[in-house]
PLY file of the C-alpha trace (Angstrom):
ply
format ascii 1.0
element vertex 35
property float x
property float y
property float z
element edge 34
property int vertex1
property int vertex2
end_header
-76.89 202.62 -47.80
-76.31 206.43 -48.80
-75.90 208.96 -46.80
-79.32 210.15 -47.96
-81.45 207.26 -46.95
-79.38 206.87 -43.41
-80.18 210.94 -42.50
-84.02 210.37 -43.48
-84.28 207.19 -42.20
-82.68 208.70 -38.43
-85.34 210.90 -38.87
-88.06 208.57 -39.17
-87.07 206.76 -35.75
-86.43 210.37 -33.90
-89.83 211.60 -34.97
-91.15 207.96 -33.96
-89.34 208.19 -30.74
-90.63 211.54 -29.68
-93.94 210.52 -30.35
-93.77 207.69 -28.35
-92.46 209.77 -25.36
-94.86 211.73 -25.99
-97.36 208.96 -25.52
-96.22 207.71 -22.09
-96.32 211.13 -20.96
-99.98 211.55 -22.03
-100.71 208.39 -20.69
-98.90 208.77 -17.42
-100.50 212.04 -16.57
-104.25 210.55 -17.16
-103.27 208.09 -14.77
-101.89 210.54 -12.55
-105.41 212.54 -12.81
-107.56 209.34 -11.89
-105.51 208.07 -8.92
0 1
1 2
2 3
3 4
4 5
5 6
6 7
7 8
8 9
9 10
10 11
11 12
12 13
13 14
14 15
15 16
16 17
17 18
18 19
19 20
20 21
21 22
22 23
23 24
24 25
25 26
26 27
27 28
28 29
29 30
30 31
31 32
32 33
33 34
């Protein structure tokens, strides 16, 4: 693997990551509205 393909490929999974955060946040704070 080159050094290349590891840096975009930590990128992939950081921008996946935050996304999913993201997510759970969104989806924690609807719950938070209805309750």
């Amino acid at each position: 693997m080159t050094v290349d393909e590891r840096v975009s490929l930590y990128g992939k999974v950081k921008k996946y990551t935050k996304r999913k955060e993201q997510f759970q946040n969104e989806e924690s704070m609807e719950r938070f509205r209805v309750s």
